[in-house]
C-alpha positions as CSV (number, residue, x, y, z in Angstrom):
1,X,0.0,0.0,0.0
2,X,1.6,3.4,-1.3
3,X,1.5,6.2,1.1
4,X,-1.5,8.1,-0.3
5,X,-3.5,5.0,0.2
6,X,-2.5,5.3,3.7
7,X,-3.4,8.9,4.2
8,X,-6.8,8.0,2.8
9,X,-7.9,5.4,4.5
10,X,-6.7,7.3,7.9
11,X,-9.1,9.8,6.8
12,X,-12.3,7.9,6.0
13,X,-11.6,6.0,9.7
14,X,-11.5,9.6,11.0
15,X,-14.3,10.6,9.6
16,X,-16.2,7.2,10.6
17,X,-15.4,7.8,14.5
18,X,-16.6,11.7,14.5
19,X,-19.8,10.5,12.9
20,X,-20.4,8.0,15.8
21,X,-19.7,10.2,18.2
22,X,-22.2,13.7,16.6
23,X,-24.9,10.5,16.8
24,X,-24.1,9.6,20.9
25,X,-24.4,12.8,21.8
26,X,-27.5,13.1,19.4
27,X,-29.4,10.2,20.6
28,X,-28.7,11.3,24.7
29,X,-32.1,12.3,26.0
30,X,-32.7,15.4,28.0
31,X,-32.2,15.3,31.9
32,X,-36.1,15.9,33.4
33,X,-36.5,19.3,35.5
34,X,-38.5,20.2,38.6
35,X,-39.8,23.3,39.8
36,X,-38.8,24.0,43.1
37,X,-41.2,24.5,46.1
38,X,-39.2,26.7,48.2
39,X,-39.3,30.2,47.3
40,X,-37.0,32.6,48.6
41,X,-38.2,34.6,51.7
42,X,-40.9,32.1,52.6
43,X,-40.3,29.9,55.8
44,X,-40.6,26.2,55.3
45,X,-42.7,24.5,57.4
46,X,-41.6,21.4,59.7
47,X,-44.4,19.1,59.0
48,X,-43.4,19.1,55.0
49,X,-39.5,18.0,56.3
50,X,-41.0,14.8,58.5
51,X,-42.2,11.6,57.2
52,X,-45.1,10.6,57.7
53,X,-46.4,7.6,59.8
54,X,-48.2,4.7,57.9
55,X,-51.5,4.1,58.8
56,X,-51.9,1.6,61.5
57,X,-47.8,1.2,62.7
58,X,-46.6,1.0,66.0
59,X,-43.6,1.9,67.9
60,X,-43.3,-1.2,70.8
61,X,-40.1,1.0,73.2
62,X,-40.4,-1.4,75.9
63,X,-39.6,-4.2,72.9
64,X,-36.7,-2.0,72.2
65,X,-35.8,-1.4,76.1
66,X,-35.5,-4.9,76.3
67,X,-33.6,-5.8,73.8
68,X,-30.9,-2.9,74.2
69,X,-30.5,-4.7,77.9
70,X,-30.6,-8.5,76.4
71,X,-27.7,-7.0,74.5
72,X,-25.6,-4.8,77.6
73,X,-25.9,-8.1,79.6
74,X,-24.4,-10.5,76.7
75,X,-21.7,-8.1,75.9
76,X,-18.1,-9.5,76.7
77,X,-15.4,-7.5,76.8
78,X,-12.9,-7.4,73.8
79,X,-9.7,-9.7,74.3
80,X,-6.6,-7.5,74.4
81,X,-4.0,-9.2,71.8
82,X,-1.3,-6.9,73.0
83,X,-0.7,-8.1,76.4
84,X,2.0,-10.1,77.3
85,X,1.4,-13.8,78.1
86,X,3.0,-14.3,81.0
87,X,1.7,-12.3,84.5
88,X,2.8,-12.3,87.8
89,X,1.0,-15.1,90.2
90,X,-1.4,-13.2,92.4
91,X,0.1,-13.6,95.7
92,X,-2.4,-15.6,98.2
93,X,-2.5,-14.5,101.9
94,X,-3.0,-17.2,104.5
95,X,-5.6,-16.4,107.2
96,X,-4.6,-16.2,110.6
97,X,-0.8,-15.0,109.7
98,X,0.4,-11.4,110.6
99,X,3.2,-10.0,108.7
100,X,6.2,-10.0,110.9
101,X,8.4,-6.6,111.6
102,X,10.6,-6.5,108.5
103,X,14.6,-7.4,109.3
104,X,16.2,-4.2,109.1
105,X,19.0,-4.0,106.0
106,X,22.4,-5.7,106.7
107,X,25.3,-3.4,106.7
108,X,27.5,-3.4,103.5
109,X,30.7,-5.4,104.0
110,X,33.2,-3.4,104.6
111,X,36.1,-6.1,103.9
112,X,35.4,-9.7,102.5
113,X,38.6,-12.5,102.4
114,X,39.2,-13.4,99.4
115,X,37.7,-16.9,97.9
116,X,39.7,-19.7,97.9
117,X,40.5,-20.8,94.4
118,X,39.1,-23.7,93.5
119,X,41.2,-25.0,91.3
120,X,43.5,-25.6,93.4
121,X,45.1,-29.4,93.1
122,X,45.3,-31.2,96.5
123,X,49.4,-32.3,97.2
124,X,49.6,-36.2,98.3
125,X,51.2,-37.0,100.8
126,X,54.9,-38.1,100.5
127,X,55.5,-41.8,100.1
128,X,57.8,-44.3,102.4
129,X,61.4,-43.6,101.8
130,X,63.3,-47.1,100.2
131,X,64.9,-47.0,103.8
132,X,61.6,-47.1,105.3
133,X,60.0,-49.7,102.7
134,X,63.6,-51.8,103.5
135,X,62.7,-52.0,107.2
136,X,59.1,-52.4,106.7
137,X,59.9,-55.5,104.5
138,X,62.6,-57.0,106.8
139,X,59.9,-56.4,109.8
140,X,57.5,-58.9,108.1
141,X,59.8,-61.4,107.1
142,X,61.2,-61.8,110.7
143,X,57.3,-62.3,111.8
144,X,56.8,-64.8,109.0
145,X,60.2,-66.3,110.3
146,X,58.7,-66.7,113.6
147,X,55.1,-67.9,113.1
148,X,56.6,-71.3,111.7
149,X,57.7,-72.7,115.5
150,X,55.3,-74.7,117.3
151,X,56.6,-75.5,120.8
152,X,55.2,-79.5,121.8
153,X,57.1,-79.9,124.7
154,X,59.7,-79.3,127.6
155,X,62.5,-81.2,129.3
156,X,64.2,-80.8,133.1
157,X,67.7,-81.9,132.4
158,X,70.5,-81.3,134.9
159,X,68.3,-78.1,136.4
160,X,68.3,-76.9,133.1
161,X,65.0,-76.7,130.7
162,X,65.1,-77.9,127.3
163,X,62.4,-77.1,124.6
164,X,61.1,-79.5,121.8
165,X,60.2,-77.1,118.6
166,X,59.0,-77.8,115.7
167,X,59.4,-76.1,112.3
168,X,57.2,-77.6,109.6
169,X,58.5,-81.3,109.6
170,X,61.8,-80.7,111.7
171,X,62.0,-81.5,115.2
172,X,64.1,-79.2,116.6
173,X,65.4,-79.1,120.9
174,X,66.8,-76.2,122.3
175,X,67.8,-74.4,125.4
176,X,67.8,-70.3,126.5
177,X,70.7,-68.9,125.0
178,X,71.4,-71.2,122.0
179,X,71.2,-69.7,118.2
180,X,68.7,-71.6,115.8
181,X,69.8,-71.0,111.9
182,X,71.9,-68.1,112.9
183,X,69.3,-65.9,113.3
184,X,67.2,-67.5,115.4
185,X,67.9,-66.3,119.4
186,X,66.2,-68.7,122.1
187,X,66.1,-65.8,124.9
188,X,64.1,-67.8,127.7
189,X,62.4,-71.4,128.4
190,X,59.2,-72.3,130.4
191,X,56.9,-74.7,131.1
192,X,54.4,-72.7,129.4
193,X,56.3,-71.2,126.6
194,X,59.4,-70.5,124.6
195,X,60.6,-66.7,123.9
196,X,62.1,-66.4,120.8
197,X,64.2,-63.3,119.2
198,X,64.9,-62.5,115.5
199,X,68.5,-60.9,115.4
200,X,68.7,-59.1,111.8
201,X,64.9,-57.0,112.8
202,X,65.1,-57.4,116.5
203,X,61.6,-59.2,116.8
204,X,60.4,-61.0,119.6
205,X,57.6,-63.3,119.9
206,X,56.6,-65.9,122.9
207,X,54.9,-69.1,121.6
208,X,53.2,-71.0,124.3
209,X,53.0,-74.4,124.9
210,X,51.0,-76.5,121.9
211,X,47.4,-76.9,124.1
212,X,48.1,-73.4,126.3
213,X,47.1,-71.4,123.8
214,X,43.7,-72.8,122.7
């Protein structure tokens, strides 16, 4: 389509749509007009302004009455979405109790000792020397060394006692004074026992007579 063509058919569309629109405003009808009633300088009267009752209605008020308290006596109060959730318990008072006099405020401390820290590792004790654990060792043996004499029996020979001991299946008989093993010291002999002395730890121990000590 050559310009010109264009330009023409622009124009007859023109046209078309100014035609339409003298025919709207054509075709509109009138708007309807009423005379007034009030004139000026004439006072209107009250009864025109009021409605006018229909024929035969009633007003019930005490219908009314009631229902405006039917409604002030179902009214509940709006929730409040803004306060917080969580209140203070209501504190209960306890019949029969009095409040006692309130304690009067403690002085300040004036000087507080410092806390003890409490990290603080607890020392141990210092072990037994090796001296100590030596002697301690050789003090047990000489007690072991002992406990294996049972005394079965004595003998008066020449106003002199003599002991019959007994160390597991050796039958051994001695007198006050003699050495048994070396280390071994019979100190004293009774009737009712035999007194016996380790030399290396310098323990004694009596063992009475086989039957006496039951």
């Amino acid at each position: 389509m050559n310009p010109r063509a264009q330009w023409l058919t622009l124009l007859l569309l023109s046209g078309l749509w100014a035609g339409l629109l003298l025919w709207r405003i054509a075709d509109t009808p009138e708007p309807t007009r009423v005379p007034l009633k009030y004139v000026t300088g004439q006072a209107a009267s009250r009864e025109d302004g009021r409605g006018k009752p229909a024929a035969g209605m009633k007003i019930r008020m005490d219908l009314l009455e009631a229902g405006r308290r039917q409604a002030a006596g179902t009214f509940v109060a709006p929730k409040n979405i803004f306060a917080p959730l969580l209140r203070e318990a209501p504190k209960v008072k306890v019949a029969g109790t009095r409040p006692g006099p309130s304690s009067p405020p403690s002085p300040p401390d004036v000087a507080q000792a410092p806390a003890a820290p409490t990290n603080v590792v607890p020392v141990a004790p210092p072990g037994p020397t090796p001296e100590e654990l030596a002697a301690q060792a050789a003090l047990q043996a000489a007690q072991a060394e002992l406990a294996q004499y049972r005394y079965l029996g004595y003998l008066s020979r020449q106003g002199r006692q003599e002991a019959f001991l007994s160390k597991g299946k050796e039958l051994l008989i001695v007198r006050a004074g003699e050495t048994i093993e070396q280390r071994v010291l019979v100190k004293a002999v009774s009737p009712t026992g035999v007194s016996l002395q380790e030399t290396r730890a310098n323990v004694e121990k009596t063992i009475l007579l086989a039957g006496e000590d039951k």
